[in-house]
KOLVEX-427518 format. One line per 2 residues: for each residue x, y, z of N, C-alpha, C, O. Coordinates in pm, whole numbers, plus 32768, in hexadecimal, padded with zeros to 4 digits. Layout:
X,Y,Z,X,Y,Z,X,Y,Z,X,Y,Z  ...
This chain:
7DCC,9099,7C26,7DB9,900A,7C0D,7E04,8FBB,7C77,7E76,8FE2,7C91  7DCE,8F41,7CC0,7DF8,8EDB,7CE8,7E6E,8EE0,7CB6,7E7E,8EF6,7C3E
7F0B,8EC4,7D37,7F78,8E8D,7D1B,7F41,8DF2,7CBA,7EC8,8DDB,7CBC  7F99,8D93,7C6C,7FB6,8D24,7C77,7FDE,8CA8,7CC3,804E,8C87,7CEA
7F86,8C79,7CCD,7FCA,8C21,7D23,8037,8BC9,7CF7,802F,8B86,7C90  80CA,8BC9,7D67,8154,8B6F,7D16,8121,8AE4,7D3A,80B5,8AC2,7D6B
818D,8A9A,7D14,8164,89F3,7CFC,813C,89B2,7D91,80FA,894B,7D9B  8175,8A09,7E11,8146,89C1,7E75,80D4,89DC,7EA1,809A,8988,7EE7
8095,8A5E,7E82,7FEF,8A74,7E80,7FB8,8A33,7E33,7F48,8A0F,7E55  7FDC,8A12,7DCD,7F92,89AC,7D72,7F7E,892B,7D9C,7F13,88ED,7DA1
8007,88FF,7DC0,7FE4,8859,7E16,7FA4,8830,7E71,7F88,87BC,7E8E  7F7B,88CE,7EC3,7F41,88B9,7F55,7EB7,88D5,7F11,7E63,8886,7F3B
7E82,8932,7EAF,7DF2,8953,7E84,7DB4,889C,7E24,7D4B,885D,7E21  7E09,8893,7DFF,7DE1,87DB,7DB0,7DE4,8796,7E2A,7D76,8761,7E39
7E2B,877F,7E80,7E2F,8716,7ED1,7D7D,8727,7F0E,7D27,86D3,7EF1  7D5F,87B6,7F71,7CF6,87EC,7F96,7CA1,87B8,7F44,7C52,8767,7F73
7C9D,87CE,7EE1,7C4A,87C7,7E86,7BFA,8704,7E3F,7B91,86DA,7E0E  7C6C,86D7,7E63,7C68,864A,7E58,7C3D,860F,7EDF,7BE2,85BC,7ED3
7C56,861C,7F2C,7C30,8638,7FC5,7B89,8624,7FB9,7B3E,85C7,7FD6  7B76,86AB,7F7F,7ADD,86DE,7F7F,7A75,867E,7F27,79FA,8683,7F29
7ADE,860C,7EC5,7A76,85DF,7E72,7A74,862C,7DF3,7A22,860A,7D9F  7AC9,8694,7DDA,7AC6,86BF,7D2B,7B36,86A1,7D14,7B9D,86BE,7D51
7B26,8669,7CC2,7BBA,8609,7C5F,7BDF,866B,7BFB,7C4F,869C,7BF1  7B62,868D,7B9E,7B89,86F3,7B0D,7B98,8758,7B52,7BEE,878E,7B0C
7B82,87B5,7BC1,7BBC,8832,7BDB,7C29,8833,7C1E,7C63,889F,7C26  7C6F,87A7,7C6D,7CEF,8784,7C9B,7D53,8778,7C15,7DC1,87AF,7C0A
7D1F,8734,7BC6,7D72,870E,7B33,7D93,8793,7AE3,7DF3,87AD,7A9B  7D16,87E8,7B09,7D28,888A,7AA2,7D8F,88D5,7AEA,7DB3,8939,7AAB
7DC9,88C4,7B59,7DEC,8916,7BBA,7E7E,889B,7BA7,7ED1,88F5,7B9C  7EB9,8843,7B9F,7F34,87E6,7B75,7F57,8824,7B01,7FC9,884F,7AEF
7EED,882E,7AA0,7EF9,8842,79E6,7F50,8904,7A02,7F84,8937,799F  7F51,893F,7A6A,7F92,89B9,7A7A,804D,89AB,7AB8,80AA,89FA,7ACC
8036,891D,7AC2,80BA,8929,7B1D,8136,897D,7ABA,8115,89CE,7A63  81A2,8961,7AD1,8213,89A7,7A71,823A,8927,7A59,8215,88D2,7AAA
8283,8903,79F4,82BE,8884,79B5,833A,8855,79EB,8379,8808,79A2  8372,8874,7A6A,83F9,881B,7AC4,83DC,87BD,7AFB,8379,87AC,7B42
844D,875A,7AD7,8434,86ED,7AF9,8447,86C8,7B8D,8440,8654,7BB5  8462,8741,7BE6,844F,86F4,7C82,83BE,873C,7CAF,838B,873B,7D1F
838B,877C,7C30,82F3,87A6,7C73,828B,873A,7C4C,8231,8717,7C98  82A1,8704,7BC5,825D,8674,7BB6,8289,8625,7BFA,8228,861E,7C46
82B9,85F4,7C15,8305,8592,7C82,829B,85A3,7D15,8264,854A,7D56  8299,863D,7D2A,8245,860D,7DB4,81A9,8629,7D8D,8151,8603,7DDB
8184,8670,7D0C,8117,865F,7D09,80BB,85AD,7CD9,8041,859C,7CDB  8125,8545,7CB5,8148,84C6,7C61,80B2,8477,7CCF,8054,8437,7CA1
80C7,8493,7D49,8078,8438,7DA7,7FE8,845B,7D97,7F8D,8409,7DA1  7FD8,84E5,7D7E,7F64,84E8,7D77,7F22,84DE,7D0B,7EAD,84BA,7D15
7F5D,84FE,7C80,7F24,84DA,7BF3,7F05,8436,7C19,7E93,840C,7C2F  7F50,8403,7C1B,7F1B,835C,7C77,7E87,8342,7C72,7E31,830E,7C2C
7EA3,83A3,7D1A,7E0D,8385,7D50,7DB7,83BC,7D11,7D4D,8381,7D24  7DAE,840C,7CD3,7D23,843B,7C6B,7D13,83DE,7C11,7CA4,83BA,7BEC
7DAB,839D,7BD5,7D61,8323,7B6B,7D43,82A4,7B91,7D13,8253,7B42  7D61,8286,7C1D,7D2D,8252,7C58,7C81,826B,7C77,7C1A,822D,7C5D
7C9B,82CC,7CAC,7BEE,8326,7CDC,7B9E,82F0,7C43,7B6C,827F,7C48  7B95,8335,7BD0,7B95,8303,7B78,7BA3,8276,7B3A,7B4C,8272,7AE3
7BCC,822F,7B3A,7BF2,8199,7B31,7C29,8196,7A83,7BFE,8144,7A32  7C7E,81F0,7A68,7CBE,81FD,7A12,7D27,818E,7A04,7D8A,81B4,7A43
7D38,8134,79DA,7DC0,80DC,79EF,7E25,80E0,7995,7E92,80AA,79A8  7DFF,812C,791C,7E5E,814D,78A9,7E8D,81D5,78F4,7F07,81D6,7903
7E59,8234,791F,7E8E,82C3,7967,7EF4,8293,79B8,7F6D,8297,79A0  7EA6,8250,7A43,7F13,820C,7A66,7F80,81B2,7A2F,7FAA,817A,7A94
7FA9,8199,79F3,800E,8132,79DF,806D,81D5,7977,80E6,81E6,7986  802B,8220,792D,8084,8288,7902,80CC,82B6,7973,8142,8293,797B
80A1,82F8,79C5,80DC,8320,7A0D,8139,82F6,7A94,8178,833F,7AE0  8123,8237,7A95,8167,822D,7AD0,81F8,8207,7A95,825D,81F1,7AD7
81E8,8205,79F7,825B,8205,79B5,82A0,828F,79FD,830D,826C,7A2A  828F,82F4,7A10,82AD,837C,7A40,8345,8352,7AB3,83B3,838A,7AB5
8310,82DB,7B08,8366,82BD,7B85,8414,8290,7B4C,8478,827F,7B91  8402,8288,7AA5,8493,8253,7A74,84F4,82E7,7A9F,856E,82E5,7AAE
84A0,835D,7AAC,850A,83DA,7A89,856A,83E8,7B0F,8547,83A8,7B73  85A9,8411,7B13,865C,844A,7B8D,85D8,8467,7C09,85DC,842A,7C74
8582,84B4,7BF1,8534,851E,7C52,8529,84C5,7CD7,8557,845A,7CB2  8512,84BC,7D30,8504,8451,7DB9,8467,8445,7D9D,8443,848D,7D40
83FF,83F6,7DDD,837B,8446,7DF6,8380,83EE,7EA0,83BA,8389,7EC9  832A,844C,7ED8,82E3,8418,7F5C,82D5,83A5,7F4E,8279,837F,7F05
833C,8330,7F9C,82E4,82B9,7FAF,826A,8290,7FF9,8217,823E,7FD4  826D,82E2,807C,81F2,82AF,80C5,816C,82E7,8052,8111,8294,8052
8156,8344,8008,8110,838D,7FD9,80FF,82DB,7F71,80A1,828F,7F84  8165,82C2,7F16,8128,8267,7EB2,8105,81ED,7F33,8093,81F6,7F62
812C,81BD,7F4D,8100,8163,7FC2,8056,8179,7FC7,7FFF,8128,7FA9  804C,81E5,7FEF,7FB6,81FB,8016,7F72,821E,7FA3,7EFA,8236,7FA0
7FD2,8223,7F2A,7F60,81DE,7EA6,7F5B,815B,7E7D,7EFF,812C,7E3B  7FB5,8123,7EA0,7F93,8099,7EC1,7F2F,804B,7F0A,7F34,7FD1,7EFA
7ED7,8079,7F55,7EA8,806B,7FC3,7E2E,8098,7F75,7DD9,803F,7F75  7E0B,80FE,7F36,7DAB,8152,7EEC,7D7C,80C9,7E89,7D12,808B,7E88
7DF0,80B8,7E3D,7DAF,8046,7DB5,7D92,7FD9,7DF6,7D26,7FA2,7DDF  7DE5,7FA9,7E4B,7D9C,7F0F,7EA6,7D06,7F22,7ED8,7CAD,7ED0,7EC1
7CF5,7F9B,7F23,7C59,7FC0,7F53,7C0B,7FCA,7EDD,7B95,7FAB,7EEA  7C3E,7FFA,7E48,7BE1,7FF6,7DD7,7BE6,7F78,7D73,7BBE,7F85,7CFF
7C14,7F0B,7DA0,7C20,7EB0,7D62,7C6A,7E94,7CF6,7C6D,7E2E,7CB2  7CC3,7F27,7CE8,7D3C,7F25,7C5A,7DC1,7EC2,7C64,7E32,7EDD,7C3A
7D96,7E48,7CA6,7E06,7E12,7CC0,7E74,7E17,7C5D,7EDF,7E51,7C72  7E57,7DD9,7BF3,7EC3,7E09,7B75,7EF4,7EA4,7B94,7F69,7EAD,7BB8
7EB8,7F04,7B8D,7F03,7F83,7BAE,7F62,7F73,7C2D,7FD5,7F9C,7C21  7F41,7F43,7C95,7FA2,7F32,7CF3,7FE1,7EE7,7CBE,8056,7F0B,7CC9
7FD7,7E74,7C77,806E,7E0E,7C69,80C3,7E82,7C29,811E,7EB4,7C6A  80AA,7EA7,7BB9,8114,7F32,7B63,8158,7F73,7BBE,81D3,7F7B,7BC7
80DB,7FBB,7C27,8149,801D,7C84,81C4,7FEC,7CD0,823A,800D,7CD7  816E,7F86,7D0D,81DF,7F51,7D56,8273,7EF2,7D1D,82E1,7EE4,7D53
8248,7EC9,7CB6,82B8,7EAE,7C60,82E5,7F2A,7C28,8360,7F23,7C2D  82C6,7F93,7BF8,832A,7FF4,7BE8,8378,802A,7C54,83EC,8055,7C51
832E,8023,7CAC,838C,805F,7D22,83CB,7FC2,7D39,8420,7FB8,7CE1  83C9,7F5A,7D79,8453,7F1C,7DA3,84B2,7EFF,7D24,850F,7EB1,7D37
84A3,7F3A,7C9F,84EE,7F4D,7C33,8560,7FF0,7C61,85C6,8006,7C1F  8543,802D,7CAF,85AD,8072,7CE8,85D9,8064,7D7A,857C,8058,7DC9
8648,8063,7DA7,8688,806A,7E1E,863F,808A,7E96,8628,8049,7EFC  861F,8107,7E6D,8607,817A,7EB5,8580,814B,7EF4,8577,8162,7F6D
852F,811D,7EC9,8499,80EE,7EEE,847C,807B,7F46,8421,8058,7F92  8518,8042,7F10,84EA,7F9B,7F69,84EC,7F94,800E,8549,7FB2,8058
8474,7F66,802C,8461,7F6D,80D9,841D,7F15,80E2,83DA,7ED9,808E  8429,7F06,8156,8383,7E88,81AE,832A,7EAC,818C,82D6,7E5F,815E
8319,7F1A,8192,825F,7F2E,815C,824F,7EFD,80E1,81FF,7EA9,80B5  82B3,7F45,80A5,828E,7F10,7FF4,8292,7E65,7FE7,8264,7E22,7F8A
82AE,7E51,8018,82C0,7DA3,7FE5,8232,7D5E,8059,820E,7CEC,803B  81EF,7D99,80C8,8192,7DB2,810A,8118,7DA9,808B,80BE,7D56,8097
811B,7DF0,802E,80C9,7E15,7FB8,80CE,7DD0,7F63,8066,7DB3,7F27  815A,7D95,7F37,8186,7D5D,7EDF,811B,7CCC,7F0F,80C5,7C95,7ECB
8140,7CB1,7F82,8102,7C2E,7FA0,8068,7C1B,7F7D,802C,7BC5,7F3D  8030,7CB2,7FD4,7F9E,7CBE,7FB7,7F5F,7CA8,7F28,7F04,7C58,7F13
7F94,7CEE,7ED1,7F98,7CEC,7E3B,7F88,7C56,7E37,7F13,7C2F,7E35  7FF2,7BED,7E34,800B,7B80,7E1A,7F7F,7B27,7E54,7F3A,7AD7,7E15
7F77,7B42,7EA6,7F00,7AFB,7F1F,7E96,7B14,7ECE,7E65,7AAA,7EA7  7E53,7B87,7E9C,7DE3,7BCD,7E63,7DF3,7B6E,7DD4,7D89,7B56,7D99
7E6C,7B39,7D9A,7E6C,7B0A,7D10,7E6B,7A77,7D0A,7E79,7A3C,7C9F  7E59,7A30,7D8F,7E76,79D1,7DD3,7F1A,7970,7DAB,7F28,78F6,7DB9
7F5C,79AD,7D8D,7FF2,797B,7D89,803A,7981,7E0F,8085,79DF,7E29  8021,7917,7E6C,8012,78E5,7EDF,80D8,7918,7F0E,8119,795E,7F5B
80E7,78AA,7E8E,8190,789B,7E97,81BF,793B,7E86,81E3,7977,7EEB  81BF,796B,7E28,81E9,79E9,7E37,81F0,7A57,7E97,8251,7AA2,7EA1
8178,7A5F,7EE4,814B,7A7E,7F57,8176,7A6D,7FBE,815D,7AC4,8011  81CE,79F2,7FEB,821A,79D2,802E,82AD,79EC,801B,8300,79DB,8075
82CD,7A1D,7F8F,8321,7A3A,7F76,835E,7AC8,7F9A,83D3,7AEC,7FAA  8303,7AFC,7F9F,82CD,7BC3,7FCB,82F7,7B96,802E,8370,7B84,803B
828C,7B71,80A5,8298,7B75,810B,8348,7B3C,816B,837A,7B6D,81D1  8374,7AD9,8121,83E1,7AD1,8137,8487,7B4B,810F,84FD,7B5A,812F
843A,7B75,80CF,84AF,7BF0,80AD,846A,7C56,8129,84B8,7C8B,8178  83FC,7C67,8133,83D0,7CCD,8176,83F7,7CBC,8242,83F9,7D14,8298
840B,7C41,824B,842C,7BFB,82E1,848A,7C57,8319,8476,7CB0,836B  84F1,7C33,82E0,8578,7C63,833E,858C,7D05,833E,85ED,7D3A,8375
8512,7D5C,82EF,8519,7DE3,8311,84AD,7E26,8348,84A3,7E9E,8361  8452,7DC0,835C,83D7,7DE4,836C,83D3,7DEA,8428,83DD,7D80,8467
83C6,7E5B,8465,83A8,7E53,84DC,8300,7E7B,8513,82E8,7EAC,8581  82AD,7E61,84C0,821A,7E9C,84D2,81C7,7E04,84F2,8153,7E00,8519
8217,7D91,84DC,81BD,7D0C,84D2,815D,7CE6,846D,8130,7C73,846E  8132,7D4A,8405,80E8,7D2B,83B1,814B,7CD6,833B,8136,7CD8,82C2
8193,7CA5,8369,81ED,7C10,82F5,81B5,7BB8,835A,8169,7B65,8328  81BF,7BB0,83C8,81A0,7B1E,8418,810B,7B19,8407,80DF,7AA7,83F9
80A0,7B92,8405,801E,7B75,83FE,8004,7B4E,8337,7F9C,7B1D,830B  806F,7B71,82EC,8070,7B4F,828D,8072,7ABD,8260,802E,7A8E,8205
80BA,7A87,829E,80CD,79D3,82BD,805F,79A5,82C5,8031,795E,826B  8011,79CA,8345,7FB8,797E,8361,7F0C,797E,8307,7EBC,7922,82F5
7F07,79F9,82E7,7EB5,7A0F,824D,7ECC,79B1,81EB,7E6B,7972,81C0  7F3E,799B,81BE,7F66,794F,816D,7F2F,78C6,817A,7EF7,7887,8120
7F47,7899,8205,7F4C,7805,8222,7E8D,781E,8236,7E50,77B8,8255  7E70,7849,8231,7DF7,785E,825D,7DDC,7819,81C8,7DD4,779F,81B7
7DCD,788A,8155,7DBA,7889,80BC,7DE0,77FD,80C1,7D73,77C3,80BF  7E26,77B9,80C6,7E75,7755,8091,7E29,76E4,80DE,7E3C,766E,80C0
7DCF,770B,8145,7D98,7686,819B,7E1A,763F,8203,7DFD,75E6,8253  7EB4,7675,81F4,7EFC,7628,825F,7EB0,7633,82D4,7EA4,76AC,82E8
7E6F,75EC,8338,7E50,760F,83B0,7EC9,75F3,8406,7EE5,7643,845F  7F1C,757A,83EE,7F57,7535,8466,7FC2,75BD,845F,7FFB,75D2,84CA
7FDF,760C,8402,804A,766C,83FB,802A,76EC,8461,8084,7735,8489  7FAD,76FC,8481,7F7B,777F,84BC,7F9D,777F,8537,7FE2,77E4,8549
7F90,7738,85A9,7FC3,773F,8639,8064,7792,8633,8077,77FF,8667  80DA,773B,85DF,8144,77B6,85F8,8131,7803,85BD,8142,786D,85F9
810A,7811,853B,80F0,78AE,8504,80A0,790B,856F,80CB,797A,858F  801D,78CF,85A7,8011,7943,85D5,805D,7979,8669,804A,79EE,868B
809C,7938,86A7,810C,7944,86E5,818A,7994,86D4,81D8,79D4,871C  8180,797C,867A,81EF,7A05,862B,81AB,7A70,85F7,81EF,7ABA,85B0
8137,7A8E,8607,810C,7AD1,85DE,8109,7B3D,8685,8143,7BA7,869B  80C9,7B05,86C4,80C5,7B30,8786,817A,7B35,87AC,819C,7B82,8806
81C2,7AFF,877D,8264,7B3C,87A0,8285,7BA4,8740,82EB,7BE7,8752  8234,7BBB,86D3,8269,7C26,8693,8216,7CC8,86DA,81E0,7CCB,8748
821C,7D16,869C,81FE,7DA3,86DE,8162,7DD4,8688,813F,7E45,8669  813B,7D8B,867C,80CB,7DAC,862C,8080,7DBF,869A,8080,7D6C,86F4
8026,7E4A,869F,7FBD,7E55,86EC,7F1F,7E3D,86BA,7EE0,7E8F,8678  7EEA,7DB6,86E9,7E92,7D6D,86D6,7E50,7DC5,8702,7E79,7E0A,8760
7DCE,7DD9,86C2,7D28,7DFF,86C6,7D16,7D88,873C,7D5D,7D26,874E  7C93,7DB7,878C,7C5A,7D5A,87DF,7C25,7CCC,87A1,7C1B,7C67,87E6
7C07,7CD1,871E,7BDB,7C67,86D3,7C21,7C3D,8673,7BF3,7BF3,861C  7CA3,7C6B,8675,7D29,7C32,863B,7D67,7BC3,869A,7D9A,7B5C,866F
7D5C,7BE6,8722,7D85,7BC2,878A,7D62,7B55,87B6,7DAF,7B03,87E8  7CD1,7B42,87A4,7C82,7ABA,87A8,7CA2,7A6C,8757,7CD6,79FF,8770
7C84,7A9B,86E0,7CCC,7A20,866B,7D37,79ED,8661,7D49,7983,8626  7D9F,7A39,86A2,7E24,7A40,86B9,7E23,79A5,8731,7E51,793A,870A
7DF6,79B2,879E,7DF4,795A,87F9,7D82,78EC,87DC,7D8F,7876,87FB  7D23,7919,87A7,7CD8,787F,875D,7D6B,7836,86E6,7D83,77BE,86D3
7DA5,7893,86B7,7DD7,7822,862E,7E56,77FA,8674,7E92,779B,8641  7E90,7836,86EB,7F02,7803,875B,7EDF,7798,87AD,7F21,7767,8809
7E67,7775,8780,7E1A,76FB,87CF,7E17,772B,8882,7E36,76D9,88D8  7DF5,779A,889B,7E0F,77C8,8914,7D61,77E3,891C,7D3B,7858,8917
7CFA,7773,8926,7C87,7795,892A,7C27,77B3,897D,7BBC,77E9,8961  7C63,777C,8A24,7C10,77CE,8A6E,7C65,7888,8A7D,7C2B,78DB,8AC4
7CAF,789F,8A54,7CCA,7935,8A3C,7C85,7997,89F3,7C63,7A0B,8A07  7C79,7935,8987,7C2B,797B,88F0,7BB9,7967,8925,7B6F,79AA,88DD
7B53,7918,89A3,7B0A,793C,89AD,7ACF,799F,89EE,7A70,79DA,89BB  7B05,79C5,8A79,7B1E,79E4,8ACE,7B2F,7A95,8AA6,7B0D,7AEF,8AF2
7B6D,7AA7,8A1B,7B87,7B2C,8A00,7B19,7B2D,89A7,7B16,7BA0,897C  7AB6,7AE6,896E,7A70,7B12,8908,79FF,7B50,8964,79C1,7BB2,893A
79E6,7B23,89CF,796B,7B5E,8A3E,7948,7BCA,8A4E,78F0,7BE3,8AA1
């Protein structure tokens, strides 16, 4: 008979497996793990994304109660379930995650408050959003807080606000798409540039 597979063959055969588009044979293959809590912990991201995959929002929200325990989990990993429920429209599921995680230490970063904002933006709580993004500033070295600003002011109709925003957006380190770039220098009022590059 087939050895068994231990818990890290298991995480890598579900992940594969979720990968592939089967959720219930990724989930049958989790339902084998052994019951330690630093093996749930890293399997935590991907039960997620299946109830995500799924659009489970009661699954999800059980299990992101899970994030109260000692265990660490992968942040970039929940991050990029964050990213999962925003693409599926679970905005409420992202507000939870991401409020459970900046409810511990350990989680709080630029990205997360990056999300936090997005969340906010998606729920249209303008102010709050700005509020993210301002916690998220002074650690954030990717520029997506300064391109965060100017979204905002966008939503909000400020126009006269967009020239320095997007200015700070071109001094920050964000690497603009070619058609980030344009908009970037159309809303910098820099318009024979923005034209000049749209060609």
């Amino acid at each position: 008979a087939p050895e068994r597979l231990g818990d890290d063959g298991l995480l890598t055969l579900a992940q594969l497996l979720f990968d592939q588009g089967h959720e219930v044979r990724a989930q049958a293959e989790l339902a084998k793990l052994s019951g330690a809590i630093d093996v749930l912990s890293r399997a935590l991201p991907l039960m997620i994304d299946i109830g995500v995959r799924e659009r489970d929002t009661k699954h999800i929200s059980a299990l992101i109660r899970l994030l109260q325990s000692r265990a660490p989990v992968d942040d970039t990993r929940l991050l990029a379930s964050v990213d999962h429920m925003l693409t599926a429209g679970l905005v409420e599921s992202a507000r939870e995650l991401v409020q459970a995680m900046d409810s511990r230490s350990r989680y709080r970063s630029a990205p997360l408050y990056v999300r936090l904002a997005q969340v906010e933006l998606l729920s249209g709580n303008f102010d709050a959003a700005v509020e993210a993004l301002d916690r998220a500033l002074p650690y954030d070295d990717s520029g997506a807080s300064e391109l965060g600003f100017v979204i905002v002011a966008v939503e909000r109709r400020r126009w006269s606000e967009l020239p320095k925003l997007a200015r700070a957006v071109e001094a920050s380190a964000l690497e603009a798409t070619p058609l980030q770039y344009v908009a970037l220098a159309a809303l910098g009022e820099r318009l024979t540039e923005a034209r000049f590059a749209a060609q």
